[in-house]
PATOR-309443 format. One record per residue (C-alpha): residue in one letter; x, y, z; residue number from 1. Coordinates in nm, 3 decimals. Example, Ala and Ser with C-alpha at 12.3 -4.5 7.8 and 13.67 -1.06 7.14 Angstrom:
PATOR-309443
+------+---------+---------+---------+-----+
| code |      xx |      yy |      zz | pos |
+------+---------+---------+---------+-----+
|    A |   1.230 |  -0.450 |   0.780 |   1 |
|    S |   1.367 |  -0.106 |   0.714 |   2 |
+------+---------+---------+---------+-----+
//
This chain:
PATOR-309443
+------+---------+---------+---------+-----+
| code |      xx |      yy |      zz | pos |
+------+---------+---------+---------+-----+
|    X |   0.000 |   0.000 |   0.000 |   1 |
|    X |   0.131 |   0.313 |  -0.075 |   2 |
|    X |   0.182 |   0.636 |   0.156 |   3 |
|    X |  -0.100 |   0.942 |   0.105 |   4 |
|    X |   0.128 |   1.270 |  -0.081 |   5 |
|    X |  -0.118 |   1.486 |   0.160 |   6 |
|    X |  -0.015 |   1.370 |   0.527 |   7 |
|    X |   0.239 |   1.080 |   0.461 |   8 |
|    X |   0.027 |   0.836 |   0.639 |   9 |
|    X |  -0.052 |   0.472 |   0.499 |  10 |
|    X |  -0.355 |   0.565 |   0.247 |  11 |
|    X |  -0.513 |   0.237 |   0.419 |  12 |
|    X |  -0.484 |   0.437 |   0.772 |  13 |
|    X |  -0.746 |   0.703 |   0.578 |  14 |
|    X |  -1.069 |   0.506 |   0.637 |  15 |
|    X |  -1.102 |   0.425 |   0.973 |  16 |
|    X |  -1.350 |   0.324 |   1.242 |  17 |
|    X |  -1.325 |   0.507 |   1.630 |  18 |
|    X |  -1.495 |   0.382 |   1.867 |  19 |
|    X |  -1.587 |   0.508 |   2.223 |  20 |
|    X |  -1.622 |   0.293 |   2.516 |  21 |
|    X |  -1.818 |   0.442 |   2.755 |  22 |
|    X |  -2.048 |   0.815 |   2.696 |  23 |
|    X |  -1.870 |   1.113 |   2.828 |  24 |
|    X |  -2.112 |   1.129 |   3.174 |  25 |
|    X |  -2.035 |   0.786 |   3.264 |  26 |
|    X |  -1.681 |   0.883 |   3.267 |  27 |
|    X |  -1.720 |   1.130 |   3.580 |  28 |
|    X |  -1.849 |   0.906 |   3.734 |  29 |
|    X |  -1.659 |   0.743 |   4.082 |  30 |
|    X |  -1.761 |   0.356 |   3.964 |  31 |
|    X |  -1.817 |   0.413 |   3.569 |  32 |
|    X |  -2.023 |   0.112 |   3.478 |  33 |
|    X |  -1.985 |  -0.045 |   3.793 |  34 |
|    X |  -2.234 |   0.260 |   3.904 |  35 |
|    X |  -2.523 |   0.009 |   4.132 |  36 |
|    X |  -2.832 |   0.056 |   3.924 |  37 |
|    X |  -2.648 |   0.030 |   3.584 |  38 |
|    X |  -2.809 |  -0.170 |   3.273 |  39 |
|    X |  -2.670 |  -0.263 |   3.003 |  40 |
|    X |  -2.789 |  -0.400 |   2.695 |  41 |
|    X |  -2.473 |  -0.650 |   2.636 |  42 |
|    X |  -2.208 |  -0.770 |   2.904 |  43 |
|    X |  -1.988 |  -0.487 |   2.872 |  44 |
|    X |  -1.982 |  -0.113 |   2.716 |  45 |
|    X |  -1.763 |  -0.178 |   2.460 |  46 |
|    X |  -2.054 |  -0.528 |   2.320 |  47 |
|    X |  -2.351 |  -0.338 |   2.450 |  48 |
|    X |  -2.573 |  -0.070 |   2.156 |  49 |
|    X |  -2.744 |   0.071 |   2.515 |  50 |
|    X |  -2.683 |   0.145 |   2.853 |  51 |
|    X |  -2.880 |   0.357 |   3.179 |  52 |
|    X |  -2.652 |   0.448 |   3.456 |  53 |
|    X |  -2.803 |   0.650 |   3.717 |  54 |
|    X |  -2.669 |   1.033 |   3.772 |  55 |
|    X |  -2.538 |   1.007 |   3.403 |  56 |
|    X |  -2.827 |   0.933 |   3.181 |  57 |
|    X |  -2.993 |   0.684 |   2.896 |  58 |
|    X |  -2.777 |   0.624 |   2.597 |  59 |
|    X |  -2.750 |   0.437 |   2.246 |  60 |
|    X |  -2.476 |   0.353 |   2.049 |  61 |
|    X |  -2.488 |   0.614 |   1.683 |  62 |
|    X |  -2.248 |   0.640 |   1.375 |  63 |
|    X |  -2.150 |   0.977 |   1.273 |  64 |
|    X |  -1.975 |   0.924 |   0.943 |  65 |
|    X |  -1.743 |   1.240 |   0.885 |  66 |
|    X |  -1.608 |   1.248 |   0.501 |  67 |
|    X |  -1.255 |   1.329 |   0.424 |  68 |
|    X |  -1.123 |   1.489 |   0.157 |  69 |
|    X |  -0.957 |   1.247 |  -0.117 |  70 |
|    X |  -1.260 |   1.023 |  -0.070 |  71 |
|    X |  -1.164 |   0.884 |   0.263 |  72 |
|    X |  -1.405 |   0.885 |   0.561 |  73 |
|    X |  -1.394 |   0.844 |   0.942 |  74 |
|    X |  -1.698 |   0.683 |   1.099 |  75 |
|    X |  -1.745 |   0.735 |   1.511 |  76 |
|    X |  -1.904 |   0.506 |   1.720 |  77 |
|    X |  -2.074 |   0.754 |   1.896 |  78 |
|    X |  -2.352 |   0.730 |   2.190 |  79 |
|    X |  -2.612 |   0.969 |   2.188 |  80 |
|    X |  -2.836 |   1.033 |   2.542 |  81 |
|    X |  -3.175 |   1.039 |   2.511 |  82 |
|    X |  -3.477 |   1.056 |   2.736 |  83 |
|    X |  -3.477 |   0.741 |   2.997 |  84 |
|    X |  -3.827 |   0.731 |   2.877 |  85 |
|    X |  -3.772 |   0.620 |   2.557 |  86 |
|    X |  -3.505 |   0.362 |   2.612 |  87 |
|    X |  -3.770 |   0.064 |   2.709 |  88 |
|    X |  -3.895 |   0.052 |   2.359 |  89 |
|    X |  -3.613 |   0.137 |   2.186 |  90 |
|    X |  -3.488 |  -0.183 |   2.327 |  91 |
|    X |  -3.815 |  -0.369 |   2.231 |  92 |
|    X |  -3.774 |  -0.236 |   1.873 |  93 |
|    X |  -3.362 |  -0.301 |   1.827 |  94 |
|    X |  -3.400 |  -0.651 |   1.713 |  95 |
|    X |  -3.807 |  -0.634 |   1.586 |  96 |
|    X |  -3.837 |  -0.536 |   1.204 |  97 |
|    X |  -3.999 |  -0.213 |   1.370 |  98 |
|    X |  -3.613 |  -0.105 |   1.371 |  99 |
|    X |  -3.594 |   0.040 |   1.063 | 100 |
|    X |  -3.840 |   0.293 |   1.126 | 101 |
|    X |  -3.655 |   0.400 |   1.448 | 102 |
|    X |  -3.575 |   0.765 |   1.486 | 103 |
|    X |  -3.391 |   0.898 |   1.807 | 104 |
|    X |  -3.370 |   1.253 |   1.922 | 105 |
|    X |  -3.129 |   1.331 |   2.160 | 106 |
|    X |  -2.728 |   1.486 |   2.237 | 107 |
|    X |  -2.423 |   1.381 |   2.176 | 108 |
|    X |  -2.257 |   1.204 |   2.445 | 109 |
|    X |  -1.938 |   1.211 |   2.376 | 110 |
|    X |  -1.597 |   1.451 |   2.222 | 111 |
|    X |  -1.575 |   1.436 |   1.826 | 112 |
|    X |  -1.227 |   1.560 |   1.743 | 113 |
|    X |  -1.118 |   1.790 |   1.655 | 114 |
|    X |  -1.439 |   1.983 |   1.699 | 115 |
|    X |  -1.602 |   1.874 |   2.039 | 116 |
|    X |  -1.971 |   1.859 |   2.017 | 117 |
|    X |  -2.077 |   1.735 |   2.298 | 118 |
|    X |  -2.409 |   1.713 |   2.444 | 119 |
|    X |  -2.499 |   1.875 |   2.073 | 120 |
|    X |  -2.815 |   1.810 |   1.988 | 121 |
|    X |  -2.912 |   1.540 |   1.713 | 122 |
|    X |  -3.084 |   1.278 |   1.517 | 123 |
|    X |  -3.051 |   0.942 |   1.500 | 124 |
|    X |  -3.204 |   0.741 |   1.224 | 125 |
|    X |  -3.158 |   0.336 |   1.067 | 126 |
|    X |  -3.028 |   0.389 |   0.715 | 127 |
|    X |  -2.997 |   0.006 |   0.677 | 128 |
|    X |  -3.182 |  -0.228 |   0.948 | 129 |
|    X |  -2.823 |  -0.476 |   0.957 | 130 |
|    X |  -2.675 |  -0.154 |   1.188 | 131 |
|    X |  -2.662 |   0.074 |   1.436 | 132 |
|    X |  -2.849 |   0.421 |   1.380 | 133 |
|    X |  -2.654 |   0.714 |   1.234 | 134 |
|    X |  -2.678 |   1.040 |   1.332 | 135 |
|    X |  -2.838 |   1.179 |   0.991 | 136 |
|    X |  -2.901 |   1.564 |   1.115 | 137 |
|    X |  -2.915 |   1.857 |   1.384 | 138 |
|    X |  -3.018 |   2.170 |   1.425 | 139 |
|    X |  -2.680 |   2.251 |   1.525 | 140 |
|    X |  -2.474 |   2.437 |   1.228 | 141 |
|    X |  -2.128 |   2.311 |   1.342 | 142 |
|    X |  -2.260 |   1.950 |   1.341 | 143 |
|    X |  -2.479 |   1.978 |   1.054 | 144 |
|    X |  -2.129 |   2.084 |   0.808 | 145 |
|    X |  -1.952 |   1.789 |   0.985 | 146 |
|    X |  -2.235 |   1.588 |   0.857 | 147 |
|    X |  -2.247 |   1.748 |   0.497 | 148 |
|    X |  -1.873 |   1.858 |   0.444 | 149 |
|    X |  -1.583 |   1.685 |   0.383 | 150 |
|    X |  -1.267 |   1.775 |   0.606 | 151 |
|    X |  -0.910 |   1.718 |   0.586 | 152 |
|    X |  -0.800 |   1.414 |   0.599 | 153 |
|    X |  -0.501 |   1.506 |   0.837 | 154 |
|    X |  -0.663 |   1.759 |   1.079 | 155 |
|    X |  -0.892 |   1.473 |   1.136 | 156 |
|    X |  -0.644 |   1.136 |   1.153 | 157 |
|    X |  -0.411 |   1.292 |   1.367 | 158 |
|    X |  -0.678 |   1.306 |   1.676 | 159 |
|    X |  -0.736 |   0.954 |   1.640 | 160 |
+------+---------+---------+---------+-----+
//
């Protein structure tokens, strides 16, 4: 594979997948995911697509694709918090073909670098029923050109 003339990086480094563990309020928190009263939809953070810990909030796992220039793209696994109310039957719905129709309102719950966003508001909708949601808009202008724009590729990579 050959090296990108841009940044110098390996031009298979260019489309990449990050991750986040846990949301950004379950972080400052004493226990994490050991909080007593936690759910979680899987075993751990990092397997489950929800979780409810108490004094941090209701959250579900989101993709926020970010294009690159040269055709490259980053895609975040992202949680997004949204209302404890609705987390009961967005659970009943993950796995039901009711999932496709699923649209989630809520805020970002974590740091997108380089350009923060969190606790941004956003919307979370199944563009093919095989995945997790993405986050397909916002009323947020910084958010909504991160959706629609592409970036450089090497102000993004290098936070990753």
């Amino acid at each position: 594979m050959s090296d990108c003339p841009t940044c110098g990086r390996a031009l298979d480094a260019h489309d990449r997948h990050h991750r986040f563990t846990l949301p950004t309020p379950v972080l400052g928190l004493p226990d994490r995911e050991h909080t007593p009263g936690t759910w979680l939809s899987h075993g751990t953070p990092q397997e489950s697509v929800m979780m409810q810990v108490p004094g941090a909030g209701a959250f579900v796992r989101a993709l926020l694709p970010v294009q690159l220039d040269g055709g490259f793209k980053v895609t975040y696994g992202i949680w997004l918090g949204i209302h404890p109310d609705q987390l009961p039957q967005t659970f009943a719905m993950w796995w039901e073909p009711e999932y496709a129709d699923l649209r989630l309102d809520g805020v970002l719950a974590n740091e997108i670098p380089p350009w923060g966003l969190f606790q941004t508001r956003a919307t979370a909708t199944v563009r093919d029923p095989e995945h997790t949601p993405y986050i397909t808009s916002s009323p947020d202008p910084l958010l909504t050109k991160v959706l629609t724009q592409a970036w450089p590729h090497e102000d993004v990579l290098e936070h990753l």
